[in-house]
KOLSEBA-906862 format. One record per residue: y, x, z of N, C-alpha, C in turn; residue in one letter. Coordinates in pm, whole numbers, padded with zeros to 5 digits, always signed. Layout:
# KOLSEBA-906862
YXZYXZYXZa/...
***
This chain:
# KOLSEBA-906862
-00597-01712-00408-00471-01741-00337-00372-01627-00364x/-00225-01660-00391-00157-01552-00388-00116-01476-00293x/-00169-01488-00168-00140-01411-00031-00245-01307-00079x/-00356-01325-00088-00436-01219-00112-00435-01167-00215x/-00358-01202-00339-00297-01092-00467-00204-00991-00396x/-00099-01053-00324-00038-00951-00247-00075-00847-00146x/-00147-00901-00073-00190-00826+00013-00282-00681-00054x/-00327-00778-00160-00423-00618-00243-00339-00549-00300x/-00234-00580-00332-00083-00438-00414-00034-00409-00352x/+00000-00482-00231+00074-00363-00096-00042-00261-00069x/-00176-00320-00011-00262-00201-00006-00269-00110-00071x/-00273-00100-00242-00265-00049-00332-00139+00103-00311x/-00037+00020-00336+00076+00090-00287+00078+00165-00153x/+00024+00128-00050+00015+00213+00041-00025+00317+00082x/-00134+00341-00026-00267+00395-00026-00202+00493-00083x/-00134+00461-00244-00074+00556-00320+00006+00636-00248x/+00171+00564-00166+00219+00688-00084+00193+00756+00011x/+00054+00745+00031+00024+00777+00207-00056+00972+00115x/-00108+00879-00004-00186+00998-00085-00048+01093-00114x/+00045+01091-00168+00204+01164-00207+00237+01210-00102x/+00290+01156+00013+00371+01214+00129+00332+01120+00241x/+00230+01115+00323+00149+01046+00431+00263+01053+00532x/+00381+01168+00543+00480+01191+00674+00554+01048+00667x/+00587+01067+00535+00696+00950+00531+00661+00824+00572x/+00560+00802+00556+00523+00644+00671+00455+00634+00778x/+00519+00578+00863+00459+00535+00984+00348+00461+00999x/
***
């Protein structure tokens, strides 16, 4: 399903900026 393609590259992505600058997101 493409909900769950998405859902795995936002994770992806999240993961990545939280690893860069964790302040910047809530």
């Amino acid at each position: 399903d493409l909900k769950v393609v998405v859902e795995v590259m936002v994770d992806a992505v999240v993961e990545e900026e939280m690893r860069q600058g964790g302040e910047m997101k809530v």
